[in-house]
C-alpha positions in Angstrom: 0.0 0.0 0.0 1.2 3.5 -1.1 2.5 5.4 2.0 -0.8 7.5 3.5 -0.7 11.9 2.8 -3.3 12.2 5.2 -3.4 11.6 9.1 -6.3 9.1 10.1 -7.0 7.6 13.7 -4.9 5.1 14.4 -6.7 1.6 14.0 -9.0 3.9 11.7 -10.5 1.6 9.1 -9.2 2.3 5.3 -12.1 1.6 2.6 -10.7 1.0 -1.0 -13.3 3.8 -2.9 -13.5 4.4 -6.5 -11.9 7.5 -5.6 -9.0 6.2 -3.6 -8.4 3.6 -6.5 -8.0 6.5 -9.6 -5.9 8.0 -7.1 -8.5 11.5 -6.7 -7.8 11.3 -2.7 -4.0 12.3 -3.0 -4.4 14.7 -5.8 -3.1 18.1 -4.5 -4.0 20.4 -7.4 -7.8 19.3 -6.1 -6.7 20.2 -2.8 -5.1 23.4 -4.0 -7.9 24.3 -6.0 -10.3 23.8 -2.6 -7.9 25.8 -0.6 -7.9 29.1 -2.9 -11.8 29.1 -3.2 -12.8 28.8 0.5 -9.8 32.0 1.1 -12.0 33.9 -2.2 -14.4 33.0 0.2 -12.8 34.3 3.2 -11.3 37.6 1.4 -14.9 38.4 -0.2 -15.9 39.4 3.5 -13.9 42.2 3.4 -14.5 43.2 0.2 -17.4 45.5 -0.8 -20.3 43.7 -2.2 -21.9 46.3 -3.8 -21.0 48.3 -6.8 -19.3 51.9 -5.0 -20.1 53.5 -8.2 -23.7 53.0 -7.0 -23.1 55.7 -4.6 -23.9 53.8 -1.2 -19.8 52.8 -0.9 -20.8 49.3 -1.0 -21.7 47.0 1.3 -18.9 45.2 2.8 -20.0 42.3 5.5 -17.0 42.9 7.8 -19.2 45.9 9.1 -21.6 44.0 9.6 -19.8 41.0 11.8 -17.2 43.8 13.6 -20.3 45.6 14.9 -21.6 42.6 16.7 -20.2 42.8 20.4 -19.0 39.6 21.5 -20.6 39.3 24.7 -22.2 36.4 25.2 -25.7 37.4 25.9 -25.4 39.7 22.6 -24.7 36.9 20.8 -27.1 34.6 22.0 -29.7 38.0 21.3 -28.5 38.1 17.6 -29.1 34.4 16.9 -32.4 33.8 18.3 -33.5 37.0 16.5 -31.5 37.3 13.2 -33.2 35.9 10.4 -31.8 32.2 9.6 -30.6 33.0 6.3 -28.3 35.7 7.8 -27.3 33.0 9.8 -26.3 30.7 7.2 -24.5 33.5 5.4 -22.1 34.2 8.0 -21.9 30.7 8.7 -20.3 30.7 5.4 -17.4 32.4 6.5 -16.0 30.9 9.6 -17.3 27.1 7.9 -14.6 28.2 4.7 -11.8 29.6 7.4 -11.8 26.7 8.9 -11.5 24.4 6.2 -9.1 26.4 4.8 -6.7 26.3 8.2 -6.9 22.3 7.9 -6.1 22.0 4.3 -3.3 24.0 5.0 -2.2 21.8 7.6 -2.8 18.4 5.2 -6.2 17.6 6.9 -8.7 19.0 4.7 -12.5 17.7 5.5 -15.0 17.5 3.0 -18.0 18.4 5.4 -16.6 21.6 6.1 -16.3 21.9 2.4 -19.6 20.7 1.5 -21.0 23.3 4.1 -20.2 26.1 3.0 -20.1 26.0 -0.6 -23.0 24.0 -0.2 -24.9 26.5 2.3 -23.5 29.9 -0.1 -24.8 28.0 -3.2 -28.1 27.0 -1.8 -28.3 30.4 -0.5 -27.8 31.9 -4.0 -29.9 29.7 -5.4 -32.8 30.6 -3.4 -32.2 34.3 -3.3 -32.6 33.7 -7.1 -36.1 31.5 -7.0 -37.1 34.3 -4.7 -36.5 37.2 -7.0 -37.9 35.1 -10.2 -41.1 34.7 -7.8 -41.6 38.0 -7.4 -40.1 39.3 -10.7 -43.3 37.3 -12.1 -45.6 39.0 -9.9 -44.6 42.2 -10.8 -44.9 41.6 -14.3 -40.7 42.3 -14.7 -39.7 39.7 -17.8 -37.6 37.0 -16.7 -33.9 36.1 -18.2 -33.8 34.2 -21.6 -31.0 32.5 -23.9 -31.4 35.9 -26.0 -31.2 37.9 -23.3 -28.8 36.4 -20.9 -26.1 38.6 -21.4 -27.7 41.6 -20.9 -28.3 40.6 -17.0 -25.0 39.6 -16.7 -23.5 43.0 -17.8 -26.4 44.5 -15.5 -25.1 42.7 -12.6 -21.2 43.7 -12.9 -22.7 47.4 -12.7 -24.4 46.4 -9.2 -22.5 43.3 -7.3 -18.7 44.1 -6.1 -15.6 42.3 -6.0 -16.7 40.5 -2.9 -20.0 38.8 -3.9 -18.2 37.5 -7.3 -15.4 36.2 -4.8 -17.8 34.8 -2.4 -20.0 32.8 -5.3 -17.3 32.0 -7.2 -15.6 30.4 -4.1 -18.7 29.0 -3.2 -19.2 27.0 -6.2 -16.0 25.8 -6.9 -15.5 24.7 -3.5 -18.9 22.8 -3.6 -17.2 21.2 -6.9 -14.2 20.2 -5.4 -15.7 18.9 -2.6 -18.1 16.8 -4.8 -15.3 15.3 -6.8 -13.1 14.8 -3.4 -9.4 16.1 -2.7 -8.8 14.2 -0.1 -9.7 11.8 2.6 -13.6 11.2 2.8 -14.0 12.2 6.1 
């Protein structure tokens, strides 16, 4: 057996996957590439979300976290009250930190992985059902093939660095995850 890259338990049982067997679990590129999108996703929260050019400055999330005073009964007052899409969006963060700190240190889990790009994706995905829901009740025409590209350009002029960061992280972390880069912890 080839000499193990990653630390298991010791007496920890060792299952021959598919994955294991095309040799996936000690691919570091796939590891790399996981690494760099959960830090896009940990740099988008101090970049500003929102176009400056809109006039507002853009939102950036850090001012939103660095407000929150860490006392314990604040905290336990912000959870119980935030809505819990808030809470899975800054859940995001600390979830993709984290799995970035162990991949750095040659322990990378794929829950912590499928967590957050999982959670940012599905978060994205229903902010967009929402907005198609209410796009239609409004009588606002929906995207088509034709005229894709036209919301695409529309939505460089509004979303900043840090939600195309954030997304983009999202997603490819959920990808790697998916395919696997390491053990299947």
């Amino acid at each position: 057996m080839a000499k193990r890259v990653f630390p298991t338990l010791p007496g920890a049982a060792v299952h021959d996957t598919p994955a294991r067997k095309a040799g996936h679990w000690k691919d570091p590129k796939m590891r790399m590439i996981a690494l760099l999108a959960s830090a896009a996703m940990v740099v988008s929260l101090f970049l500003p979300w929102l176009n400056p050019a809109l006039g507002a400055g853009g939102f950036v999330p850090w001012d939103l976290v660095k407000n929150i005073d860490p006392d314990a009964e604040t905290l336990k007052k912000f959870v119980t009250e935030a809505p819990p899409l808030l809470l899975v969006f800054l859940a995001t963060f600390p979830l993709a930190a984290l799995f970035a700190l162990l991949a750095l240190v040659g322990a990378p889990v794929r829950l912590l992985a499928l967590l957050a790009g999982g959670g940012a994706i599905g978060l994205i995905g229903y902010a967009l059902w929402k907005l198609r829901d209410q796009a239609t009740a409004m009588g606002i025409p929906l995207p088509t093939t034709e005229n894709l590209t036209d919301y695409a350009k529309a939505s460089t002029d509004v979303f900043g660095y840090g939600a195309f960061a954030w997304a983009g992280g999202a997603a490819i972390l959920l990808l790697a995850a998916l395919v696997g880069f390491g053990d299947r912890r």
